[in-house]
N, C-alpha and C positions, 0 to 999 in steps of 0.2 A: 083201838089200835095200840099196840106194844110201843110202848116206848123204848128202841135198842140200841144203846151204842157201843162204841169197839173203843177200848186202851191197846193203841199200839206199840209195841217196842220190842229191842232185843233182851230186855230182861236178864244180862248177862252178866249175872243174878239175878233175882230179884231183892232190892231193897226196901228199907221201910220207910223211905219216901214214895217210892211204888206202889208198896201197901197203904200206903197213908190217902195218896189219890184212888185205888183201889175203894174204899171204905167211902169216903167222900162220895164218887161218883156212881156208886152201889146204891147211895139213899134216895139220888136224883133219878135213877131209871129204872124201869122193870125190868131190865137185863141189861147185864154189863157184860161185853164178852172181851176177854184180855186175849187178845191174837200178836202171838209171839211169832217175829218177823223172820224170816229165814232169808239171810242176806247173802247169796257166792259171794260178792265182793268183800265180806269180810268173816277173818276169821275169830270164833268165836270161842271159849274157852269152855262152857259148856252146849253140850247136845241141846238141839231143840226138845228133842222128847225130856233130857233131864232139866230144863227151863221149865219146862210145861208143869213135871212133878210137884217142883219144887215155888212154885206159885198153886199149885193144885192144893199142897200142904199148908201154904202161908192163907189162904184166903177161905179154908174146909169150913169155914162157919158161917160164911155169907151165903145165904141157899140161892141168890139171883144172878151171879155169877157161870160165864161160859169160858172154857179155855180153850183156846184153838190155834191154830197157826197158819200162816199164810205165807209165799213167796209169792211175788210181782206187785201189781198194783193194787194198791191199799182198797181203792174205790170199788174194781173189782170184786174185792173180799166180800167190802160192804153189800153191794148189791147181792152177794151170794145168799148173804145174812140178814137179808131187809132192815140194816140198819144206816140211820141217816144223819149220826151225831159220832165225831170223833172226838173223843178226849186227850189232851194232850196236857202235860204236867210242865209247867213252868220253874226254873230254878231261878235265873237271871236274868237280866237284859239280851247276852247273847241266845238264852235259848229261843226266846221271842223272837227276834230277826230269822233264822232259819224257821221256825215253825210258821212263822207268818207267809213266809215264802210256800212253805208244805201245802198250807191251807187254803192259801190264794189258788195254787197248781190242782189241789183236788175239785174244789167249787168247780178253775175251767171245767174238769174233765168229768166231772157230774154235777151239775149246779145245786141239785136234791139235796147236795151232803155237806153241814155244818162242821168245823170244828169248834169247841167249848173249851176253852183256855182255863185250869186251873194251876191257882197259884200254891206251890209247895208249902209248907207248913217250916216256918222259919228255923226249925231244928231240924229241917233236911235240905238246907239250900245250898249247903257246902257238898252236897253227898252225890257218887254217879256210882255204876257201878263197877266203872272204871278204879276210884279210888278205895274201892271195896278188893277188889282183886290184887291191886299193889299193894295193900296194907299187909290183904293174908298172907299175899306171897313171899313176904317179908318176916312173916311171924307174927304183926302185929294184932295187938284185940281189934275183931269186928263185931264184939258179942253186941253191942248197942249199934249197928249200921244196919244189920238183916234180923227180919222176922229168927225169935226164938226156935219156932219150930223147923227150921232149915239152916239153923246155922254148925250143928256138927255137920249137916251133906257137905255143905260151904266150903268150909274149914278141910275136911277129907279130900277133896275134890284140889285145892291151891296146895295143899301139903302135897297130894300126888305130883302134881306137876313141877316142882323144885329139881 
């Protein structure tokens, strides 16, 4: 049996704290599928499809890697995907209390499925991709925040929108 599990998020960017847990949880499984979350309730600044790209670009060298994307219930996904391990990236204390919440709500609603809490790598704990998007959008360097290989899309993409 495949070892499969899903990294869920909005990826709105992707950062290289994303990449960093990407890489990590690439070693522990036979498949890592990064399923980029399509939320109506929020607006996002990039396309799902140009999300999807632009981790497609960041991660083209881990060959165990799936990119995909989902709206509604996570758990759903999973089952679509016979996977039974969610990984979730830790930055702080507060991201803990809401994922712990997340984790608790997914077990009710399929007990089959684990989340696996990893802890960000201390040169990304300050980092979202929130503070990525404000920085560019200001002018400021995010050349060290996002993967090399996507940071002129980045950068093109926040200058557009000024």
């Amino acid at each position: 049996m495949k070892r499969v599990a899903v990294y869920p998020g909005s990826f709105d960017p992707i950062t290289n704290g994303h990449l960093d847990i990407i890489k990590r949880a690439s070693r522990i499984f036979d498949k890592l599928i990064v399923a980029v979350v399509r939320n109506p309730n929020k607006v996002s600044t990039f396309t799902v499809d140009e999300r999807m790209d632009l981790i497609r670009k960041a991660v083209s060298g881990l060959p165990n890697i799936e990119i995909d994307h989902f709206e509604g219930l996570l758990v759903d996904f999973m089952k679509a995907k016979d996977a039974h391990v969610i990984i979730k990236g830790l930055r702080a204390i507060s991201d803990f209390e809401y994922e712990f919440q997340m984790a608790l709500m997914n077990r009710k609603l399929d007990p089959n499925i684990e989340t696996l809490f990893m802890m960000t790598n201390y040169k990304y704990s300050y980092l979202s991709s929130s503070v990525v998007k404000e920085i560019g959008r200001l002018g400021g360097c995010i050349g060290d925040l996002v993967p090399d290989v996507v940071l002129q899309d980045i950068q093109k993409k926040l200058t557009d929108l000024k």
